[in-house]
N, C-alpha and C positions, 0 to 999 in steps of 0.2 A: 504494500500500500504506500502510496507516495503523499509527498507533503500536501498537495493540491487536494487530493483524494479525504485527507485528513479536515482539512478546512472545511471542505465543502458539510462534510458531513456532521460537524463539529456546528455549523452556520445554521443546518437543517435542525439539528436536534434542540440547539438554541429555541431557533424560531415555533419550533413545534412545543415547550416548554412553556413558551410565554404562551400559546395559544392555549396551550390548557389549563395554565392558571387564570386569563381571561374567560371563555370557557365556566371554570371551577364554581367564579366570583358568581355568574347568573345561578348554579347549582347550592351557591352558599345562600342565598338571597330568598330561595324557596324552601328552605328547611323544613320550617313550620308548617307547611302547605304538605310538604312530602311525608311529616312524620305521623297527620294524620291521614295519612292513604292505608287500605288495605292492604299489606303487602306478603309476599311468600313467608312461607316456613321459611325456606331457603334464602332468604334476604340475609345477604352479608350484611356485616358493621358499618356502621358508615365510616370509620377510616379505613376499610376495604379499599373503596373505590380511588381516591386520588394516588394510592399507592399503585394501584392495578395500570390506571391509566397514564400514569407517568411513568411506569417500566413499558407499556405496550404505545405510546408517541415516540419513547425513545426507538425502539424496534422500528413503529412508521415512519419515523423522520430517515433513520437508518437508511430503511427499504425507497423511500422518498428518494435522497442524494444519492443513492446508485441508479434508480432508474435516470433520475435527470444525468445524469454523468454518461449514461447508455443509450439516451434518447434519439441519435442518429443512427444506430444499429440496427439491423430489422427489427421489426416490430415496438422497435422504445418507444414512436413516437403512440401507438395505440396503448401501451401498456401505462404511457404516462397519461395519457388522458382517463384512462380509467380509473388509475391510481387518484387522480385528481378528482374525479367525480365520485369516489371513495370516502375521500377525505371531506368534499364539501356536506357531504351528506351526511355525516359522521360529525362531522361538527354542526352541523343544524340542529340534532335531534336534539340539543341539549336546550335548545330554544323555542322550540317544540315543545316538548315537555314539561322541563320546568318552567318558561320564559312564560310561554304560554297555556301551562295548565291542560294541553292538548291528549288527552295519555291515548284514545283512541288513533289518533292521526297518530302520535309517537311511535305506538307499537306497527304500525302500519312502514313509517317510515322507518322504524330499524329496522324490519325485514328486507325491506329495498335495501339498505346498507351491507346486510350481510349479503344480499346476493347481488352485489355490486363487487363486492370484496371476494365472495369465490369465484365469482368469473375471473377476476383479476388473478386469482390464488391458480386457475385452471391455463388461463393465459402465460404465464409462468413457467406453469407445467410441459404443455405443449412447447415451451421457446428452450427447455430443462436450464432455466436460470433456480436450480434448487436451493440455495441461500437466502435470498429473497420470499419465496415462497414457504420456505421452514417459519423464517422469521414474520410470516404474517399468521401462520396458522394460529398462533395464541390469539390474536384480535379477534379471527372471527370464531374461536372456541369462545373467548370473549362476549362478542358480541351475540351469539347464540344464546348464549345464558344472561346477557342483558334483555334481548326480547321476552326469553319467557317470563323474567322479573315484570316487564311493560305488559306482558299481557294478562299476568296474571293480576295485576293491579287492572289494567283495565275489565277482565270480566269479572272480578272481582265489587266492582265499582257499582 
């Protein structure tokens, strides 16, 4: 790995850092709102989650700065739009949800997300970029067990 390769990624993990602690603040803000929601058995702690998702942004940002680094190669330039349309929707939900109390549309739209994220995950596969692909599969194990949390709140509701 070279110097250049180190920056980049080092810039992405940054950036994807502040975006979840931006992010986080809308999640801090609806507590109240969240903790009286019906929620799973299964509901982790709530300092679960900012720990979950600040190991699994680092992982995205990771996978992020090598796609961009790769994006002239066959298929980078589809793999990054995908990635990119991954991430925009993965960051909505939280504005969604919490922002806006939406939990039906929420669970809706993290479904789209996870199946955003395995086509990406299958895209991958198909190109055998297998590092990338390892490194995403926690998100959408992740973000699997975030829907059912979404949906079990929402039929629960």
């Amino acid at each position: 790995m070279n110097l250049k390769s180190v920056i980049v990624k080092l810039v992405w993990i940054t950036a994807f850092l502040v975006i979840s602690y931006l992010i986080g603040e809308v999640t801090r803000q609806n507590m109240d709102w969240y903790a009286d929601l019906n929620k799973s058995p299964f509901n982790p702690p709530r300092l679960a989650f900012p720990i979950v998702w600040s190991i699994l942004y680092t992982m995205l940002a990771i996978v992020g700065a090598q796609l961009w680094m790769n994006r002239a190669q066959v298929n980078g330039k589809k793999h990054m739009i995908v990635y990119a349309a991954y991430m925009l929707v993965n960051w909505a939900w939280s504005f969604i949800f919490f922002g806006a109390h939406m939990v039906g549309i929420g669970f809706a739209w993290i479904i789209l997300a996870d199946i955003i994220l395995a086509a990406l995950i299958f895209l991958l596969y198909k190109s055998e970029q297998k590092l990338q692909l390892m490194m995403l599969l926690p998100t959408l194990l992740w973000g699997l067990f975030a829907a059912y949390l979404n949906g079990y709140i929402y039929l629960a509701g």
